[in-house]
Structure formats: C-alpha cells, structure tokens
N, C-alpha and C positions, 0 to 999 in steps of 0.2 A: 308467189309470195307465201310463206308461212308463218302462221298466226297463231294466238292463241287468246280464248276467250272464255272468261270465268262468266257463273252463272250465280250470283249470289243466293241465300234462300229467300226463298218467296217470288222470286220471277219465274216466268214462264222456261221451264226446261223440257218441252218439246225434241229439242233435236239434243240435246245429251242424252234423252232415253231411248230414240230412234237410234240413234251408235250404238248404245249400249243392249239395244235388241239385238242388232247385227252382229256384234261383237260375241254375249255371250246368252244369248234368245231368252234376255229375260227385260221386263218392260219393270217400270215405276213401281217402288215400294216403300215401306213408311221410314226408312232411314233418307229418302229423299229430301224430308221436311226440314232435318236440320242438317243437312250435307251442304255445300257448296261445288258447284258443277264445275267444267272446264272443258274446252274443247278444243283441239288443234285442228285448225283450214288451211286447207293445200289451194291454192288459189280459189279461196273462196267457198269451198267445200269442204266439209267435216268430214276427217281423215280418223279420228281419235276422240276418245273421250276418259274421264275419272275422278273422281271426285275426292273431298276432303270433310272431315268431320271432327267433332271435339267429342269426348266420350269418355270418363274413366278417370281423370289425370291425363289425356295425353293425346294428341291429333292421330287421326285414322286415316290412313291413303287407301283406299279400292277401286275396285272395277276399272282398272287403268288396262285399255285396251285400243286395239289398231285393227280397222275394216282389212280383212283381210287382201286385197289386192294392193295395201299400203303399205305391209309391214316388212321391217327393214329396212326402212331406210331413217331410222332415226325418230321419228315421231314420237313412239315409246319411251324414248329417251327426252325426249320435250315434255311430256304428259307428266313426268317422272319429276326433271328439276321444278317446273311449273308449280307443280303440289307441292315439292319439299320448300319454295322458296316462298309460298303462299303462309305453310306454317312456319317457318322462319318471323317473319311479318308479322306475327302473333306470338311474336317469343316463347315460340316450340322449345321445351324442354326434351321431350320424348314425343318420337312418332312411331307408330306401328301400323303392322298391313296382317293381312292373312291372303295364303299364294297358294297355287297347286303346287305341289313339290317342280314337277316340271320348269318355273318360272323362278325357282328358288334365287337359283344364280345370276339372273336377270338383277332382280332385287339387291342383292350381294357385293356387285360393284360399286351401286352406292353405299356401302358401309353398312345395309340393313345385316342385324345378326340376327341367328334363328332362337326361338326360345321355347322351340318344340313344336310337334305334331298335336293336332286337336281336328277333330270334326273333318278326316281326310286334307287339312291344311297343312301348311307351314305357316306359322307364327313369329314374325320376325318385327325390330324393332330399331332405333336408331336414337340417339341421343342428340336433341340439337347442337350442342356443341361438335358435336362429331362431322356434320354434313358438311358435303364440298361442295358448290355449286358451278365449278371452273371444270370443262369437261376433263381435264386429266388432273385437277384436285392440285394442281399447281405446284406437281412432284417432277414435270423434266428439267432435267438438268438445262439450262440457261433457256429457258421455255418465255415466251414473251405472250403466251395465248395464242399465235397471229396464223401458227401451223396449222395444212390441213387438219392434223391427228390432232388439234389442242378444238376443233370446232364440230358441233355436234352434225351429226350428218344431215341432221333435215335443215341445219342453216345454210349449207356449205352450197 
C-alpha cells in the first residue's frame, strides 16, 4: 500500500529528515520551523519525502525526493501532486520551487515555468489556477481517468 503522510509544523519530523539525509546528505535546518513535511510509505516505509512553505506572496515546494533504490516508479510524482494539492487547500495563488537544472523537466510537466537561473538553480513557479491535479490534466480525448496511462504509477 502507498501512502502519504504530512507533518505539520511543530510535530516531531524525525523521519522526514532521516529521508531527506538519504536523499540529499543534508539533515534539519531553520526553514524546517515553518515548512510542513510530507512523506510517501511504500508498505509502511518511507520511500520519499518534501516539504511546503509560505514565504513571499506565494507557497514554496522543496527537497522533494525519492531514496534511491525507489525512484521511478512514481513516488516523485506523489510527493509532487501531494504538495501542490496541499497549497491548493490554502488557496495557492502562486507556488515556486527552486531545482537543479537536471530536474527542470521533471518540474515542467506539471506546468512549473522557469523564471530563471540564480545560486546554480532553476527558479520556476506555477500559478494556482494553472495546476492540474488528474495525472494527464484531463486532456485525453474521451479519457474517463480509469486508464492505466490516466493513473499515477505508484498507485497502479
């Protein structure tokens, strides 16, 4: 079974920063205080983690990542809708990330556009109105959801 489980702030985020060490060797730091955590369990185990923040005018998605012996198969893409459907919920006007160029395109399919290079990133941003949360954004032609290709791969 796969899951997914936010971590509000001020609860115990233990094991959202044990992922996020794995993921990308770096442990707890003061953006954690007002982030909101999240984490996707593959039968019971933390496959994924990434969080969400308010900051500026506009929700921030980060450190969205998958333990390496997990990834590709969809998780990423849970991690992904999770956060955007979390600031949705908070009547997200504007969300942004910042990516290594590498991941740009990863970002890209859901609608993130870039808004330039800064500090070795990619700078990309998404307007709530814009977001799709139906894994093909509910563009096939006489499309019911029900198809494999309409179902995100870690539910399938």
């Amino acid at each position: 079974m796969v899951q997914g489980r936010w971590f509000p702030m001020g609860s115990d985020i233990r094991r959202p920063i044990e992922i996020r060490q794995q993921v990308f060797g770096r442990g707890q730091d003061a953006l954690d205080d007002q982030a909101q955590q999240v984490l996707v369990f593959r039968e019971e185990e933390p496959v994924g983690c990434g969080r969400l923040w308010w900051e500026g005018g506009a929700f921030h998605l980060g450190d969205v990542g998958v333990v390496e012996p997990e990834r590709n198969k969809g998780f990423g893409d849970l991690l992904v809708r999770l956060c955007l459907f979390k600031a949705l919920t908070h009547n997200a006007a504007l969300i942004r990330l910042a990516t290594p160029k590498a991941t740009e395109a990863f970002f890209a399919k859901y609608g993130f556009t870039s808004e330039g290079e800064e500090d070795g990133l990619v700078r990309m941003q998404i307007r709530g109105e814009n977001v799709q949360l139906s894994h093909c954004g509910g563009n096939c032609e006489g499309c019911d959801h029900r198809s494999p290709e309409c179902t995100p791969k870690a539910l399938r």
